[in-house]
C-alpha positions as CSV (number, residue, x, y, z in Angstrom):
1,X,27.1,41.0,-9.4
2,X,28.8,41.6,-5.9
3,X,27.2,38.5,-4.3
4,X,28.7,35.3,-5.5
5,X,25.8,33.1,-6.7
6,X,25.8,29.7,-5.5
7,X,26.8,26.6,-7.1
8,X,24.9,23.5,-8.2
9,X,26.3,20.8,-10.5
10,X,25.6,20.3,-13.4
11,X,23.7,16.8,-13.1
12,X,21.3,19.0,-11.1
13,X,20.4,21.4,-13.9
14,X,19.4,18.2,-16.0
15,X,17.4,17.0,-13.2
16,X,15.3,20.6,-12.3
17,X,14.8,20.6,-16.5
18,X,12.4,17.7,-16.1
19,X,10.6,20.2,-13.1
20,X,10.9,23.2,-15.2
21,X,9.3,21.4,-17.8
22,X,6.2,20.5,-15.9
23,X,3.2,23.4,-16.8
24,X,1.3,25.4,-13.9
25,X,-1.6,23.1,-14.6
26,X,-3.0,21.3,-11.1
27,X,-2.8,17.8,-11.4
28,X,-2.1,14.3,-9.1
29,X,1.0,12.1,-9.9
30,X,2.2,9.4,-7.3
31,X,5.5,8.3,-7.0
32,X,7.6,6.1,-4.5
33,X,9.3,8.0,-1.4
34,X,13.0,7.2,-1.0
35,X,16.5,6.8,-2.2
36,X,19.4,4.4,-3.6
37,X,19.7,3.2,-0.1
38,X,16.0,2.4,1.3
39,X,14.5,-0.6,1.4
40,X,10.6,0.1,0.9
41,X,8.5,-2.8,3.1
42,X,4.5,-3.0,2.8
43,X,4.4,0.7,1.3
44,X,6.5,2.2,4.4
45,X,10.2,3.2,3.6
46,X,12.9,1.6,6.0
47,X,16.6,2.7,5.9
48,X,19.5,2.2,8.4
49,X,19.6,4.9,11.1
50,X,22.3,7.2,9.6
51,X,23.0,9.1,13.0
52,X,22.6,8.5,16.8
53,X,19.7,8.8,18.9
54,X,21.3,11.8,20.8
55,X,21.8,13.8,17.9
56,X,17.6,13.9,17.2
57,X,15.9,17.3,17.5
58,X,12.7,16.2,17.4
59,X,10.3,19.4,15.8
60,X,7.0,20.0,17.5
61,X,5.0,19.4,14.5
62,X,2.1,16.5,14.3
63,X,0.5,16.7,11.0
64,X,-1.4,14.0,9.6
65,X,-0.1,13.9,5.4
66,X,-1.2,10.6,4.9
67,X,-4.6,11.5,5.9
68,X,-5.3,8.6,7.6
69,X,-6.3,10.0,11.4
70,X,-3.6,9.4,13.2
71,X,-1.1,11.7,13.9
72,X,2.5,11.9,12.9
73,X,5.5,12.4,14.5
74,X,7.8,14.9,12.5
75,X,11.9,14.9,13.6
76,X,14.8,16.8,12.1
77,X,18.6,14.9,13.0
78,X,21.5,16.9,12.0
79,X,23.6,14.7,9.8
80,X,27.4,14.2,9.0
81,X,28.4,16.3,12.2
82,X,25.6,19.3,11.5
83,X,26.9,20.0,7.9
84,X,23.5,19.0,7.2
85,X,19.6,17.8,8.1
86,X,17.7,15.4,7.8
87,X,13.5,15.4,8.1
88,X,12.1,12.2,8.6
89,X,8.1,11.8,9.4
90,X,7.2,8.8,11.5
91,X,4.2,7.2,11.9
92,X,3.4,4.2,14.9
93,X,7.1,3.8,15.1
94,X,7.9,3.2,11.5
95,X,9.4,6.0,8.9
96,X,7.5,6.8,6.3
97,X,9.8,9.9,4.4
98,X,12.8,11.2,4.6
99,X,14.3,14.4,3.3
100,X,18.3,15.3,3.3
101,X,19.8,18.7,2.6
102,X,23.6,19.9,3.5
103,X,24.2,23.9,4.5
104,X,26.4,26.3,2.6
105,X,25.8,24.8,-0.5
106,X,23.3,24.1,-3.2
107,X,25.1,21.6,-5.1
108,X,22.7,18.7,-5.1
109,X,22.9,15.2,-6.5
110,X,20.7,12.8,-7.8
111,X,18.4,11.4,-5.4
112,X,18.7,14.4,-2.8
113,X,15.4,16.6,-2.1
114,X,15.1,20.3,-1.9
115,X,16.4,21.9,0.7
116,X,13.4,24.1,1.8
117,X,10.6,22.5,3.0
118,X,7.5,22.8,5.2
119,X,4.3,22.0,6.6
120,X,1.2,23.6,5.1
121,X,-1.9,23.8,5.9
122,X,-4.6,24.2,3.4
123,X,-8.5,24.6,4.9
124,X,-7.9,21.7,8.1
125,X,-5.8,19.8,5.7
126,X,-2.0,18.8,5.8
127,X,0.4,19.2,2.8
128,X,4.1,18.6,2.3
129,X,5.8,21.9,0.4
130,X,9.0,21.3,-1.1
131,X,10.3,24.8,-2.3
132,X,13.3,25.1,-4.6
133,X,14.2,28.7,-5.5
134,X,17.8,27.8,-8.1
135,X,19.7,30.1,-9.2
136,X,23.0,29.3,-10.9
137,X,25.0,31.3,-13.2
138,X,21.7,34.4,-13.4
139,X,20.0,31.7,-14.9
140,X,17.0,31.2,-12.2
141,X,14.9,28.3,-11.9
142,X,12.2,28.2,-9.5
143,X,9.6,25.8,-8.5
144,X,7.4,24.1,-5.9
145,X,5.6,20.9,-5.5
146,X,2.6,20.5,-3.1
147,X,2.1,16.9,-2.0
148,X,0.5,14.6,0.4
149,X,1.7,10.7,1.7
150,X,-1.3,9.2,0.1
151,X,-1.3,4.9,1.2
152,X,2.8,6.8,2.5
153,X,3.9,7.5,-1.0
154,X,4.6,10.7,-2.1
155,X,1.3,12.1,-4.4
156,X,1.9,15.5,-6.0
157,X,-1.1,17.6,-5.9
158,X,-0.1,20.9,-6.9
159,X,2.8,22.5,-8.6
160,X,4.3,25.4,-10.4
161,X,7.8,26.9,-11.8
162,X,8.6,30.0,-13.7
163,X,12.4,30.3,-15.6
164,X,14.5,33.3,-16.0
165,X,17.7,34.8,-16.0
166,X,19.2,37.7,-14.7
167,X,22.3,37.7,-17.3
168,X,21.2,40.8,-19.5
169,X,23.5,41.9,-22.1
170,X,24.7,38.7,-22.5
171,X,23.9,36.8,-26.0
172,X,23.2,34.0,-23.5
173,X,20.1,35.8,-22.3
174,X,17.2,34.1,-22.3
175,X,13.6,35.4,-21.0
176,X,12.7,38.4,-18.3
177,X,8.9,37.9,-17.4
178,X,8.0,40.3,-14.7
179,X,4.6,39.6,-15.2
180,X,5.5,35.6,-14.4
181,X,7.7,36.3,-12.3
182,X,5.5,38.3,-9.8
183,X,2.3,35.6,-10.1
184,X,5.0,32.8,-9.4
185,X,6.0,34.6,-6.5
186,X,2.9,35.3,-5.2
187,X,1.7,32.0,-5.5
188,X,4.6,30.6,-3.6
189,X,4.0,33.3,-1.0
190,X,0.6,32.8,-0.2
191,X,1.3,29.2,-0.1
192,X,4.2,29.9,2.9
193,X,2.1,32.2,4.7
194,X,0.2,28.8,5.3
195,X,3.5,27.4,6.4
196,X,5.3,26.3,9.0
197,X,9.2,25.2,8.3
198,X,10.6,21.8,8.8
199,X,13.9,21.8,7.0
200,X,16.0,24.5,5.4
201,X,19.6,24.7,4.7
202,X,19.5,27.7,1.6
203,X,21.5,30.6,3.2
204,X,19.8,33.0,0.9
205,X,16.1,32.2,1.6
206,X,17.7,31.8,5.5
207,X,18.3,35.4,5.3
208,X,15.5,36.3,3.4
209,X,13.1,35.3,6.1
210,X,14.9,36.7,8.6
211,X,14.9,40.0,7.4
212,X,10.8,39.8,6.2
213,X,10.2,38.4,10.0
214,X,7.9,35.7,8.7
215,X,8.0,32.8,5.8
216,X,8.3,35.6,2.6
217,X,10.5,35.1,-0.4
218,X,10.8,38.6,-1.5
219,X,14.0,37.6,-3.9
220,X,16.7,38.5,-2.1
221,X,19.0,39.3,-5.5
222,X,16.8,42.2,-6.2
223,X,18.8,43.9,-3.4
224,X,22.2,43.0,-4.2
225,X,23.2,45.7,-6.8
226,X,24.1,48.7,-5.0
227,X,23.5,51.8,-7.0
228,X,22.8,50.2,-9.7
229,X,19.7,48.8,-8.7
230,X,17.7,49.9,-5.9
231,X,14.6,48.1,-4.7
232,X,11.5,50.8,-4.2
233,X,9.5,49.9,-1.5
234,X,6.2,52.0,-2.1
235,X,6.0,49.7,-5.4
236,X,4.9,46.0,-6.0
237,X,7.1,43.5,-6.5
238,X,6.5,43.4,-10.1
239,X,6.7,47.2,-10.4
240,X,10.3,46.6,-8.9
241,X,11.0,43.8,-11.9
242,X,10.1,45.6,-14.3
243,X,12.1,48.3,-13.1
244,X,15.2,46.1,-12.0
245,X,14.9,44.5,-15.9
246,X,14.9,48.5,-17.4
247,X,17.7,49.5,-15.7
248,X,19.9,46.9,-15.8
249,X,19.5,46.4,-19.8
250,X,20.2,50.3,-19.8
251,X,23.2,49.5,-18.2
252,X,24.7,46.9,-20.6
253,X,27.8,48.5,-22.4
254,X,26.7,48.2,-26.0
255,X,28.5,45.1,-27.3
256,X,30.9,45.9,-30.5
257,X,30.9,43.1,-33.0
258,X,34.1,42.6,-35.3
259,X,34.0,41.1,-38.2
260,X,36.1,38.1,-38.9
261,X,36.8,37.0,-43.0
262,X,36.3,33.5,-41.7
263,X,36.0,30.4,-39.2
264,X,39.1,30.7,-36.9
265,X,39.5,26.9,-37.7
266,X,42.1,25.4,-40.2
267,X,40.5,22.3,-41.0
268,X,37.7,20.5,-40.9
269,X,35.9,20.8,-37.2
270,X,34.0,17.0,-36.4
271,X,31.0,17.9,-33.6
272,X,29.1,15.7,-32.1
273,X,25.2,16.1,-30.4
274,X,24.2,13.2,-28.4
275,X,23.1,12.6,-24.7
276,X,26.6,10.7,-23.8
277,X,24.1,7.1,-23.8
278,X,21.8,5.3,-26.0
279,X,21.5,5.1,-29.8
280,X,21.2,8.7,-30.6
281,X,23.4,11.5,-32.0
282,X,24.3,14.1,-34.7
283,X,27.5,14.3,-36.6
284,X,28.5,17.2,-38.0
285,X,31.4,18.4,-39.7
286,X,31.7,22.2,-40.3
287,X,34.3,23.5,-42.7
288,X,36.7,26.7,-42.5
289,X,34.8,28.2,-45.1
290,X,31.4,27.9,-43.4
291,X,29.7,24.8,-45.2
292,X,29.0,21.7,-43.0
293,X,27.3,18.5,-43.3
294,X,25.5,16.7,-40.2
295,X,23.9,13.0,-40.1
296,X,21.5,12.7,-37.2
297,X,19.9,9.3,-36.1
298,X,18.2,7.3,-33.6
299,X,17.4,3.9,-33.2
300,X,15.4,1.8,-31.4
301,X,15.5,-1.8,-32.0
302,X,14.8,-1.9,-35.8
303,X,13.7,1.2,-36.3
304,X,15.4,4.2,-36.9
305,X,14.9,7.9,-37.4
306,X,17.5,9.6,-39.6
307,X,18.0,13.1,-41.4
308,X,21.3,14.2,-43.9
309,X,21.4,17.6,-44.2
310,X,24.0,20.6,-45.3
311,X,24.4,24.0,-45.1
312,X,26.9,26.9,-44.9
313,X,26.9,29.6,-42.1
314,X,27.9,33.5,-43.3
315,X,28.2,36.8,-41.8
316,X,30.7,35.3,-39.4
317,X,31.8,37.8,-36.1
318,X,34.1,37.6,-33.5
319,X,32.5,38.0,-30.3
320,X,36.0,37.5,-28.0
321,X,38.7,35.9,-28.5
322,X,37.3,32.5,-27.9
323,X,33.7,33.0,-29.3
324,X,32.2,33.6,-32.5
325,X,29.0,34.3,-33.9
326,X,27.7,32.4,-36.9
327,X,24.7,33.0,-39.0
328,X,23.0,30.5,-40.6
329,X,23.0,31.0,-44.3
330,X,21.8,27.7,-45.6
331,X,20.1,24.9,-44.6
332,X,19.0,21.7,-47.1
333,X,18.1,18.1,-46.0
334,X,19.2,15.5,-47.8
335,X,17.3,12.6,-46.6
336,X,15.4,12.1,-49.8
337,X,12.3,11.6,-47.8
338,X,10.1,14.2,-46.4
339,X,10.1,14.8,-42.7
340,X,7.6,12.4,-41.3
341,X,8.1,9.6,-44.5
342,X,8.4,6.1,-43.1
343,X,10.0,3.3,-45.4
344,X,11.3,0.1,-45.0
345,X,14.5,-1.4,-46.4
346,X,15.3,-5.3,-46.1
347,X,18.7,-6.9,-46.2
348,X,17.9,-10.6,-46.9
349,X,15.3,-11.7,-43.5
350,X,16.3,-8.6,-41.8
351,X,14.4,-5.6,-42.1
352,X,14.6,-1.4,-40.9
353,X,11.8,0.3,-40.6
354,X,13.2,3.8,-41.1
355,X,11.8,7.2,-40.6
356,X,12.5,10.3,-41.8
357,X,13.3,13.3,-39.5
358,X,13.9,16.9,-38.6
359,X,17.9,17.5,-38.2
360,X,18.5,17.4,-34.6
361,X,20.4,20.1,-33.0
362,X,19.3,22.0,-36.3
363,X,16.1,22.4,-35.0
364,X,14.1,25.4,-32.9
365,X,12.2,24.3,-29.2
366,X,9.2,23.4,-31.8
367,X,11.3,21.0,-32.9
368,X,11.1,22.8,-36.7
369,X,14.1,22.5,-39.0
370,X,15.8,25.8,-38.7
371,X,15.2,29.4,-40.9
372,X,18.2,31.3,-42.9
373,X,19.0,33.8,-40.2
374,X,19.4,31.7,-37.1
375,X,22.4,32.3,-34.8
376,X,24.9,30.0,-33.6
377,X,28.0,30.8,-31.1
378,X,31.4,28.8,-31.8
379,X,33.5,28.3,-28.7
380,X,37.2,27.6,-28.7
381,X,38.9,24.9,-26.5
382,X,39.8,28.2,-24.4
383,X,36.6,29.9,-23.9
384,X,35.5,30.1,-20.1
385,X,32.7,30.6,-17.8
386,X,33.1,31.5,-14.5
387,X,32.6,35.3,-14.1
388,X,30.0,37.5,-15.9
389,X,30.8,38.8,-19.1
390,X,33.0,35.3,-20.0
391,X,31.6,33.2,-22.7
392,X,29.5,30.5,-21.5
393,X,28.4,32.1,-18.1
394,X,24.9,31.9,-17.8
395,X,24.6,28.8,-21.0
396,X,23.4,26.3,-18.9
397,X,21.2,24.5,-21.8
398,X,24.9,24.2,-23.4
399,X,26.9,23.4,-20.2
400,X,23.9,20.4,-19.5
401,X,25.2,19.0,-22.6
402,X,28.8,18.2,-21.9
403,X,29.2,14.7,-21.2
404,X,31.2,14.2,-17.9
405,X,31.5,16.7,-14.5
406,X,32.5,19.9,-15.4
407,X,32.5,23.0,-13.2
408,X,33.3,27.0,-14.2
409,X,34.8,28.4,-11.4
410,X,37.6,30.5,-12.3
411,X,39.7,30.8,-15.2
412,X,41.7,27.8,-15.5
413,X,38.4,25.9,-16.1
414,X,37.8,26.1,-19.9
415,X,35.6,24.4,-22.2
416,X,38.8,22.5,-23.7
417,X,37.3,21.4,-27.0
418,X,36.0,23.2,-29.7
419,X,31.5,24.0,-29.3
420,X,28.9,25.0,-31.4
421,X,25.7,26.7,-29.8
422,X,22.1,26.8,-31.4
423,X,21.0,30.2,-29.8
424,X,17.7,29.1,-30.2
425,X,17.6,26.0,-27.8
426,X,20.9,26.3,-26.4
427,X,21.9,23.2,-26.9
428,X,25.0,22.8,-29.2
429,X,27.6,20.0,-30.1
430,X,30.9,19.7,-28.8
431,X,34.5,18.4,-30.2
432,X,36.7,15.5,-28.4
């Protein structure tokens, strides 16, 4: 791809996870308007004024989000000398939100809001609409959250996201929904044409609207593929996906698997699956013959959920020098309970209340034990992701997973300890 896609950090994929998550059903949530530094006083949010008066542009907006009849006073400051914004919303002198974005990049940390925002107004009635069109990687991650300053705290009222990924060819290729794809855009769409913008620091949607002449994300990636892809105008825009998603698989170079007589390990390989915190994890040892044994628990306070299992992975192939792909083969538990079996054991007064489980990180996104015939991929130390076509561009389920910052961005960066990827969640456990 000839347009370098932006970069967001890692902490950021594990935060839009928990968006992406949320389903396109309608319903109201409420939570508290601010960040690490505010200080929130009789429901209003107070902070120390991070610029100086002269800097303020105020924007010629007066909603009324709180719904309360009075009007409020909307003001965008440039911030940490204009490398980015900051929307506040005032009310009788006295801030009630605040909203912080930083131009030329999309790297975002916790606490930090979207960087596309706006007013909109639905039938006489004033909404906050937080856009945040992601895309890191190919892997694309797009959602919206329509909210109001109920008693000046933030209430969602409306929301939706689709997921995706551009990356075909690549065994890190997840899902292509034209058909979601368009209805998500249109949705968001309709929802801007009722707009009017407060804050925006993405380059791409910047551009985007600039060349539409009015508040329209027509996904400006769809043009950025010169004769490989070209954008039809006299068709709709999920004509053009499904279009964009034929001819781009068409021109994947058909991938040629070698086979390899074995693991490219000497000795025993110890893994490790496990958020980085808390009481949970799976160990797994995996063999150079293919066997391996895992133990998986997690406890909380007395009790704890646990699963044994071993198995064996075959049909081993070499998918570059630093990947392979395994098959799974075998797959036993070896708890001695069946999943969902709750006993207790006592040592003298103490006692653990024990429950048996599925084999985590074994396990499909229904959370059922894995079938002879799943895949996994097993990265080297070396393997890389940084450019299209290297190993663990576009694995962000697997990347989310390493515990401590790590960024792809050109070929010194490597994994630097040995991985294991379930293709069919793309989590996977990592070495030392």
């Amino acid at each position: 791809m000839k347009k370098k896609l932006c970069f967001i950090g890692i902490e950021m994929i594990m935060a839009l996870a928990l968006v992406c998550g949320c389903s396109a059903e309608q319903k109201a949530e409420q939570s508290d308007v601010g960040t690490e530094d505010t200080v929130e006083t009789d429901d209003v949010v107070e902070t120390d004024d991070t610029v100086e008066a002269d800097d303020e542009a105020d924007v010629a907006l007066a909603p009324d989000l709180n719904r309360n009849g009075i009007t409020e006073e909307v003001r965008l400051t440039d911030i940490d000398d204009g490398k980015g914004q900051q929307l506040e919303i005032w009310e009788n002198n006295e801030r009630i939100l605040f909203r912080t974005a930083y131009f030329g990049s999309k790297e975002v940390n916790f606490g930090q809001d979207s960087t596309s925002i706006f007013l909109c107004t639905l039938d006489g009635e004033d909404y906050l609409l937080c856009y945040r069109p992601t895309m890191y990687q190919g892997v694309c991650m797009y959602s919206y959250e329509l909210s109001t300053l109920a008693d000046n705290k933030e209430m969602r009222v409306q929301w939706n996201s689709v997921d995706f990924d551009i990356n075909f060819g690549s065994f890190n290729h997840n899902d292509f929904d034209s058909e979601a794809i368009a209805a998500f855009m249109d949705e968001i769409n309709d929802l801007l044409s009722h707009s009017v913008q407060m804050l925006n620091t993405d380059s791409d949607l910047l551009t985007t609207f600039e060349k539409e002449g009015r508040l329209y994300d027509s996904l400006w990636w769809l043009d950025d593929w010169g004769s490989e892809f070209i954008r039809d105008e006299s068709k709709s825009l999920q004509e053009n996906l499904e279009d964009f998603r034929s001819g781009m698989t068409a021109a994947q170079e058909q991938m040629i698997l070698a086979e390899a007589d074995r693991l490219p390990i000497t000795e025993p390989l110890e893994l490790l699956f496990c958020s980085g915190a808390g009481a949970w994890g799976t160990n797994l040892t995996l063999n150079p013959d293919g066997s391996f044994v895992g133990d998986y628990h997690d406890a909380d306070l007395n009790t704890i959920s646990v699963c044994q299992f071993h198995g064996r992975f075959g049909n081993v192939k070499k998918l570059s020098d630093t990947s392979w792909l395994l098959t799974l083969n075998e797959l036993e538990l070896d708890t001695g309970h069946s999943v969902g079996e709750e006993w207790d054991e006592s040592d003298g007064d103490y006692t653990i209340h024990y429950i048996s489980s599925e084999p985590y990180g074994f396990n499909d996104d229904d959370w059922t034990t894995l079938k002879s015939g799943a895949q996994f991929i097993l990265y080297s130390p070396e393997a890389t992701g940084h450019d299209p076509g290297t190993e663990l561009y576009g694995a962000m389920e697997f990347q989310s997973w390493m515990h401590g910052h790590k960024e792809f961005l050109s070929a010194d960066d490597t994994l630097e300890c040995w991985g294991l990827q379930n293709m069919e969640t793309g989590q996977g456990f990592l070495g030392d």
